[in-house]
Every structure is written in C-alpha cells, then in structure tokens.
N, C-alpha and C positions, 0 to 999 in steps of 0.2 A: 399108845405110841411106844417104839423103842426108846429106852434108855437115852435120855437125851444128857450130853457132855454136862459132867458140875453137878447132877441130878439125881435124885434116888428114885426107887418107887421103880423099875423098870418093867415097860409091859414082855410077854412073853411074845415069841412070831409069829404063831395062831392070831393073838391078839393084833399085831401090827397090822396080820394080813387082813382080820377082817374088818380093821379099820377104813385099808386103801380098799376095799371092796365097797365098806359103806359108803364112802365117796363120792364114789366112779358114779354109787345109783343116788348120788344126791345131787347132779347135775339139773338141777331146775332150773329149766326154761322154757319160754315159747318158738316156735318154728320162726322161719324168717319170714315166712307169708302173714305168720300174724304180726310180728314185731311191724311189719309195712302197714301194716291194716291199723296198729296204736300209734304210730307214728302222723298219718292220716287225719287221726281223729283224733287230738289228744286230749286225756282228761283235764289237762288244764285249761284250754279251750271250753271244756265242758263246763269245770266249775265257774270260772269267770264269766258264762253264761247267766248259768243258773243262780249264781248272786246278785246279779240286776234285781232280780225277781223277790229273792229274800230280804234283801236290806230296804226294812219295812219302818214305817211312821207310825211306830204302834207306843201305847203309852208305856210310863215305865214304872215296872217294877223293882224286884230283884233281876240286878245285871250276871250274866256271867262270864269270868273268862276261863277258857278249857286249855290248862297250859298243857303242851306235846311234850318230846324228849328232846328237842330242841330249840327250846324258850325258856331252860327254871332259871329263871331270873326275874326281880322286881326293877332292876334299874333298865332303865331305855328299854323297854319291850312294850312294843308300838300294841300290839292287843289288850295287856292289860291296862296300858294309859285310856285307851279307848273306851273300855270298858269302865276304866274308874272317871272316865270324866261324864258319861253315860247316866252313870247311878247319880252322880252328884247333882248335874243337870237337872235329870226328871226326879231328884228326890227318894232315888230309891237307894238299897244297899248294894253293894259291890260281895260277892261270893266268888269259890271257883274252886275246880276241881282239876284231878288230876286222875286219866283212865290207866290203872297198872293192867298192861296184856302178856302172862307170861308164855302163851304160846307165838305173838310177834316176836319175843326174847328167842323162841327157837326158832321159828321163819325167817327171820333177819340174820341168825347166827351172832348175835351181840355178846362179848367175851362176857366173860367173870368179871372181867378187870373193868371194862366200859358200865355194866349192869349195875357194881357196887359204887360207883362213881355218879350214876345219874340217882339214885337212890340216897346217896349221901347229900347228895344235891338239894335234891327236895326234902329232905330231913331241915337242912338250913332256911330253905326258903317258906318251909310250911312255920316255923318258928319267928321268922321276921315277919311275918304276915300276920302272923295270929296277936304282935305286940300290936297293930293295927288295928285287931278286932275281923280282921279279911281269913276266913275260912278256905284253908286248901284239902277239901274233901278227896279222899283217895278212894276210889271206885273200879273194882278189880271186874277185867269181863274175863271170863272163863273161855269161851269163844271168841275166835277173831271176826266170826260172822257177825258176834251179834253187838261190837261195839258203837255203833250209833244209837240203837235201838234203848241203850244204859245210857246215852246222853240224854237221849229224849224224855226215856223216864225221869231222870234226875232233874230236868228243866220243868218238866209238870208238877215235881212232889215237891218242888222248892221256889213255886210260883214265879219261875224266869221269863222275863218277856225278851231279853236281850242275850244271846249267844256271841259272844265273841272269842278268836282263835287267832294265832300266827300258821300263815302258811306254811306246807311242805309238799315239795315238789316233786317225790317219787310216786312212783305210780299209783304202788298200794294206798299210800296217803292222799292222793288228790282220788281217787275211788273211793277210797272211804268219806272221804268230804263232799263228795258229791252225793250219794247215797243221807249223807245227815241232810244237807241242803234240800231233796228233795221231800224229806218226812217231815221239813219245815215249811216249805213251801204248801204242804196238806194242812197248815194252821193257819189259824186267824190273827193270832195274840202273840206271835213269837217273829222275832227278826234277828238272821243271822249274817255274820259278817266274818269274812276270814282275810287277816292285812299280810301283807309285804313286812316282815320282818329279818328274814337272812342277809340279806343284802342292801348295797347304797343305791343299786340301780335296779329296777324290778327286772328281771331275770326275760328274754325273749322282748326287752322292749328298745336295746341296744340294733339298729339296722344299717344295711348298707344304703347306697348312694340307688341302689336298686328299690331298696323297701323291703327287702328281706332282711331275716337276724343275720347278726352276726356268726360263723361259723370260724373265725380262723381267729387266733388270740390277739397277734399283732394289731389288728385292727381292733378288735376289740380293746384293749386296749387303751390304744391313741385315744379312739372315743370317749373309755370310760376317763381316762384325764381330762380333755377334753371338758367334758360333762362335770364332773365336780370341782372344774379349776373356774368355770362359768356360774354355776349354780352351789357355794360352798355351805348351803342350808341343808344340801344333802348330807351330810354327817352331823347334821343338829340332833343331840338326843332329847328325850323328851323325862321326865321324872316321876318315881316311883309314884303307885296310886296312895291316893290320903286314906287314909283308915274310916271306918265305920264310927257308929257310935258305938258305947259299951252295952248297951241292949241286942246289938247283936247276938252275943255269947248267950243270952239268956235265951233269946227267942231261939237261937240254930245252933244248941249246944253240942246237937247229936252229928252236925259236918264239921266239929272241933275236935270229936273225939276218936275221929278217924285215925288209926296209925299208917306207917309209914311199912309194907308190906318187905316180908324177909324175899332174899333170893331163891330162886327157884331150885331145885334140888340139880338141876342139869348144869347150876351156874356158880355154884359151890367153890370157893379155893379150896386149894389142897390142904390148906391149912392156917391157923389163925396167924402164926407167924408170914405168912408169903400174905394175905390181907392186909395185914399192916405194914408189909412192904411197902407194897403198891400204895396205898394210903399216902404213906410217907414220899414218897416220888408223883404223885398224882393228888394234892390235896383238895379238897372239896370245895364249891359255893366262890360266889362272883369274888369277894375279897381277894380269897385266895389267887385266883384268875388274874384282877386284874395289878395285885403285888408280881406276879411274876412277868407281866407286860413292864411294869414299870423297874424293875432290874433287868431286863432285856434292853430297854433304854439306855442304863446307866454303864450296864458290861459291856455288852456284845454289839449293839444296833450299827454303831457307827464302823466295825468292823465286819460286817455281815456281806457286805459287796466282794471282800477277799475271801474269807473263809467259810462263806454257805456250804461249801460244797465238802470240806474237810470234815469226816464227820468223827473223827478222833479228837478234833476240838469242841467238840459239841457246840455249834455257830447260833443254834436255833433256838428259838422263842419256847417253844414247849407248849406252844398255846395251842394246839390241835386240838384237844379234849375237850377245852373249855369254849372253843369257835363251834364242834362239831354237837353239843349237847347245849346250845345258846346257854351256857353260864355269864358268857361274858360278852359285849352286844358290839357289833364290828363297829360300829358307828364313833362308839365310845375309843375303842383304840383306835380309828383313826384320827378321832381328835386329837387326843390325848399324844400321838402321833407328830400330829402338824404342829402339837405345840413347842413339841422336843425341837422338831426339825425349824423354831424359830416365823412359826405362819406362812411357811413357803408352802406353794401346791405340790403334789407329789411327783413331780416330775423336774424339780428342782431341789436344790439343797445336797445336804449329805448323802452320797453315794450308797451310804447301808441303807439310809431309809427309803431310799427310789429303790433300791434292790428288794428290801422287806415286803414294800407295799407293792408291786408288781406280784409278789406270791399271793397276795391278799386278792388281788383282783383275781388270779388265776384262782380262785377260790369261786368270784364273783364269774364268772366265763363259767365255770361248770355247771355251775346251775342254770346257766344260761343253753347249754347244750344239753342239761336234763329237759327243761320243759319243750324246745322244740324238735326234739330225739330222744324221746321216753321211752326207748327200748333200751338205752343203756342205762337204767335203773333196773332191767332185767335178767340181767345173767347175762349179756350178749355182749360183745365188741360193738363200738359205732358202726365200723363200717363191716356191715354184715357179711361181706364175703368170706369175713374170716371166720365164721361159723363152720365153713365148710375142711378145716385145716385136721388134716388126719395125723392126730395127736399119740405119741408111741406110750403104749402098755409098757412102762416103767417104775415095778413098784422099789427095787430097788432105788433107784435114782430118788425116787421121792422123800424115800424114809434116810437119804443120806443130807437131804435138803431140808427136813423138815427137823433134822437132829443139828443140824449145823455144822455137817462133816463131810463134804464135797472136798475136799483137801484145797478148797480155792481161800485163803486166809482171809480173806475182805468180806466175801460172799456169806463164810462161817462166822464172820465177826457180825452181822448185820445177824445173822437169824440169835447169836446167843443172846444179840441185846433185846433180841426181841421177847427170847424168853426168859431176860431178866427182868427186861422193864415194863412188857406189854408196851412196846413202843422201838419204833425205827426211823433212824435219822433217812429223810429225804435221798442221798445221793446212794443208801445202801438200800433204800428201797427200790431204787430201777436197777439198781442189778442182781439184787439179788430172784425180784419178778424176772427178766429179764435172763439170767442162769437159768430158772426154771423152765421157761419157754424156749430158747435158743439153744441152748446146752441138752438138755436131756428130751427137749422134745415136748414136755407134759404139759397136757390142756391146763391155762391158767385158771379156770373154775375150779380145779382140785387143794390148788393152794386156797382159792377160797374156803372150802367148805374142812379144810384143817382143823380150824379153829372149835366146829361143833365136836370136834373127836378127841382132841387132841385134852389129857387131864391131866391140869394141874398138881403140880409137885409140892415138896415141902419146902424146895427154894427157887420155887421157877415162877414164869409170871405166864399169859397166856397168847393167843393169837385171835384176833377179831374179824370172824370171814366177812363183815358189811363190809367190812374197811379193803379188806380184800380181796372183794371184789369189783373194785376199784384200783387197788393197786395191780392187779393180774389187766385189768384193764387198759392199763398203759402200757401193756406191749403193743396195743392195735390203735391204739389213740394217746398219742402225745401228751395231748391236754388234759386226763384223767384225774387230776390231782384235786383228792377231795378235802382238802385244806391246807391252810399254811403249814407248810414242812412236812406236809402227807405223813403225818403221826399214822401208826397201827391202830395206834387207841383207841380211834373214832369206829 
C-alpha cells in the first residue's frame, strides 16, 4: 500500500499499483446463473436433510465436540453442552478438538487483527478445559479440501462414536458439513449432530403470514419480539461441560499436548508493538467479552438510542469481535440484558436497550437471509442485478480511500480509525462503503479484498476483507449488517 497518514513503512507506486492489480483478479465469484442454481438448492437444506440420517442411537463412547471459529467458548454453547451431557449419560469421556486451516485464513481474507484474536481465544479456552481434564486437540489440515477427511480420522484414532458441532451458515461451511455428514453416514458406530447455536431463533424458521421466511427486517422483527416476549426460555443458557475424570490425561495425554499454532506468515503484524496494541483494544476470551457487555450497561446502554449514530462519541458496545468469533454466547447478553432493563421484553423499557437489542436482532435477520439466499455469503450483492453495474477503473480514487485522504473529513476519519484500531464505528462504516461506491464509482469487492494486500505497519492496525464483504454489501442490501455495530474486526 501507499504511505498511509500517521504511518511509516511506505510502499513504492510500482508497489501500489500492483497491489490494485492483484485485486481487480481477486474478484471471486460465481456467475448469477449459478448463484440462482445455490440459491435453488441450498446447502442448508441439504445438511438438515442429511442429519435426519446421522443422529444415530449408537452406544457411547468417547464424545466429541469440533468447536469452529465461531463457538471458542465453554459457557452456553449449546454443542458442547450436548456433547458433555452425551459422554456423562452413556458413560463415556467428553474430548474435542479444534481444525486450525491456514489456507481458509487466506480464502476468507481474515485480518492479522481477527486471526491473533481467535487464536488467543482458544489459547484461554484450551486452558480452562484442560483444568477439567476436557482435551482441546488442535489439528492443522494443510488443505482446505481435505478438512473432513482429519475429522474423520481423528474420530477413528480416538474411538468417538459421537460428533457434535455448532452450526455455520456460509456456504463454504454448510458444504464442508455436509461432505463430513456424508462420510458419517458410510459408518455404523458414529452419530453426528450439528446445533443451532448463533442465534435465539433458528435462522429461515422466522415466516410470513404466507409460509415463506421472512425477507424484510421490519417484519422480521415484530416477530422475533413477538417470539421471545411469548416463549422467554429462548435466551435460557445452558452451562459449561463437567470435567472428565483425571485418568483422562493419562490415557489421552498425547490430545493434551497439542499447542496452540502460530500465525501464518501472510498474517503477521507489522510488529510486536502494533500486536500489543490491538491486544490491548481487542482483549481475548469470554471474560473479557462479557466485562465489556457489562460496562456498556453501566456507561453507555441507556444512552445508545440518542447517540448510536455519533461516532465521535464512541456509543457502541465493541462486542462485534466477540459475537462474530462466538466468544461470548448472544443468549447470555441478552439475559444479562433483560435484567438491566428490569425483566421487561425488549420492546419495552429503556429506550437504549430496545435500540441496542434491535441491532442484535439485525444480527439475527442476517443469517436469516444467509441461509435462504446463500449467494450473499458469495461475493455477490443480494439482489443480483447488481452484479451487472459497470464499475469505473479508479486506481487512484482507491488508493485515496484506502489511505484515508479523499479530503472528505468523516469518510477519512472512519478509514484512520480503521487503521488504528482494526475496527469502525457503525454510521462510518455506511459511508465511508458507500463514498467508495457512489463517489468514485469502485466495485465494492475491491474494498473487500484490501485487507489480503494491504501490510501492516509499526503503528497501524489492519482491514478484514470477510468483514468486508459485508460491509461493501450494504450498498445493494440495507440489511447487510454482520453484527452488532458492524465492527471491521469480524
């Protein structure tokens, strides 16, 4: 990248330029004939099929649960309750692993910032586990192709009759779960299960007055109040798994001694000083998560309905990181929530918390338009017409955008913060997406794929193209917002 404002390290314009070159050819995606053709068929549809089939009456052994990049948490995560009530039931021990993929790390575009943050994650949680005697084996697949194939092995060498997982609702994820599902469904001895964990309402189960899902938020919505002002069991969490016995460690000392894998060389900070930045503005593990819920309570909550949108006042929770990498289980803050707000349902009470918890739900509405419109987990706009938008050859514009020096004060203030804090406030994230599309023209995929070029400095922080491609997203769909306060981070 060019010299970004505040920053050393400056690349040269050869450099810049063939940065925006790499770009332009890192626009991946599918055509709109196929995007119609997964939309058709969706693999969620497929796996919720094909789980009928696996969640099998088979005796029990060793359980396991496969926690994702967004589940590392012990408290309220409906998979590994599952799992631990599994093992205790049939008598057997509770295990569980953890697949590190550093080439998903570069398919997804996952910053430095997000990478050393989910990794710090499970560094805590593989340590609270292990005072349990519960093994969080860390199992690297070199290949994206072949990460089922190391699950399966790992459930044969470690006698597991029980598989259990939290749902994820992008493509690539319910494809690869389907694909595991089906190499389970080829055994006799093993039963798999994958739960409903991101959300209070299973995502595509919310319909209209027709019996179709829901498509428009308003409605959605009213419903999901609605729905948990009737049924208030829906934010019951459920409590961490019990521990093994201590013969655990003896018998399975060699899934104890697993470490916690460094970052990828692509994923690198600039330096140990900007790592312990971010660190320090982004701290690790549920604790941490849900202390920062509970001073958002204390400061901010009740004034959130006036000032969301001010983002010089910084109004927001900061909980994006820890919602988008399930550190911290939504369930839980919404309790935790209801109880601030005095047991009212969330459409009454204090005006910051009906304000707050409407961003939560639009949280809960997105995944709800991932699973019945799984082309926008693909590089695509929802409404695919906009596929077809003849987007202007602007490499200047971009590299003014991606420096933070468009001379528009707002616009530049939303990108420095981005590259201070690996993070942007909500009302500077639609405009400053929104400059890049409208103002100069630039296909919003390119602001995504930033983040894999763009290198970290010795006081800068970085840009996360998942996250980004979701925010570039909200130029063609309103409702894009991949969590509370649409953090970069995630």
């Amino acid at each position: 990248m060019a010299q970004i404002a505040g920053k050393k390290h400056a690349r040269s314009d050869s450099q810049t330029h063939d940065d925006y070159v790499q770009v332009q050819n890192q626009l991946r995606h599918p055509s709109t004939k196929r995007a119609k053709q997964i939309d058709a068929d969706p693999p969620y549809d497929q796996l919720e099929a094909i789980l009928k089939k696996t969640r099998r009456n088979v005796k029990t052994r060793n359980v396991l649960h496969w926690f994702r990049s967004k589940d590392i948490r012990q408290e309220d995560n409906k998979g590994l309750h599952a799992a631990s009530q599994k093992a205790k039931e049939g008598g057997g021990s509770l295990i569980s692993m953890y697949l590190f993929s550093p080439k998903d790390m570069e398919w997804h575009g996952t910053s430095p910032a997000r990478s050393d943050f989910i990794l710090e994650c499970l560094r805590i949680l593989k340590g609270q586990l292990e005072e349990k005697n519960i093994p969080v084996a860390i199992i690297t697949a070199e290949e994206r192709g072949n990460k089922t194939d190391k699950v399966m092995q790992f459930a044969k060498e470690n006698d597991v009759s029980h598989i259990f997982a939290n749902m994820e609702y992008e493509v690539d994820e319910l494809r690869r779960d389907v694909d595991l599902a089906k190499k389970v469904q080829k055994e006799d001895d093993i039963s798999l299960d994958v739960l409903h964990d991101q959300t209070v309402i299973v995502p595509g189960s919310l319909c209209t007055g027709a019996g179709g899902p829901h498509k428009v938020f308003t409605r959605y919505y009213n419903d999901w109040l609605a729905i948990t002002k009737k049924k208030p069991k829906l934010i019951d969490t459920c409590p961490p798994p019990e521990g093994n016995d201590k013969s655990m460690k003896q018998a399975h000392q060699k899934l104890f001694d697993t470490t916690i894998p460094g970052l990828p060389e692509s994923k690198q900070f600039g330096s140990d000083k900007e790592r312990d930045q971010i660190r320090k503005l982004w701290p690790a593990g549920n604790k941490a998560g849900m202390q920062r819920h509970a001073d958002f309570l204390k400061h901010k909550i009740t004034k959130y309905a006036d000032n969301r949108s001010e983002a010089a006042l910084d109004p927001s929770s900061r909980l994006s990181p820890y919602f988008s990498s399930g550190i911290v289980s939504v369930r839980e803050i919404l309790r935790n929530t209801q109880k601030f707000n005095g047991g009212k349902d969330f459409a009454s009470g204090d005006a910051g918390v009906v304000s707050w918890v409407r961003e939560i739900v639009f949280r809960e509405f997105y995944r709800q338009v991932t699973v019945i419109t799984p082309h926008t987990s693909m590089n695509l706009p929802q409404n695919l017409k906009f596929d077809f938008v003849h987007w202007e050859d602007d490499e200047e514009g971009w590299k003014k955008w991606c420096e933070g020096r468009t001379g528009i004060p707002f616009i530049d203030a939303g990108i420095r913060q981005l590259n201070a804090e690996a993070y942007m406030h909500n009302r500077l994230r639609m405009n400053t997406a929104s400059y890049l599309r409208a103002n100069y023209l630039i296909d919003y995929r390119i602001g995504q794929q930033w983040e894999m070029l763009a290198q970290s400095s010795e006081e800068g922080g970085d840009f996360d193209g998942n996250a980004a491609e979701h925010v570039m997203a909200h130029l063609t769909d309103e409702h894009a917002r991949l969590d509370v306060n649409a953090a970069l981070f995630a």
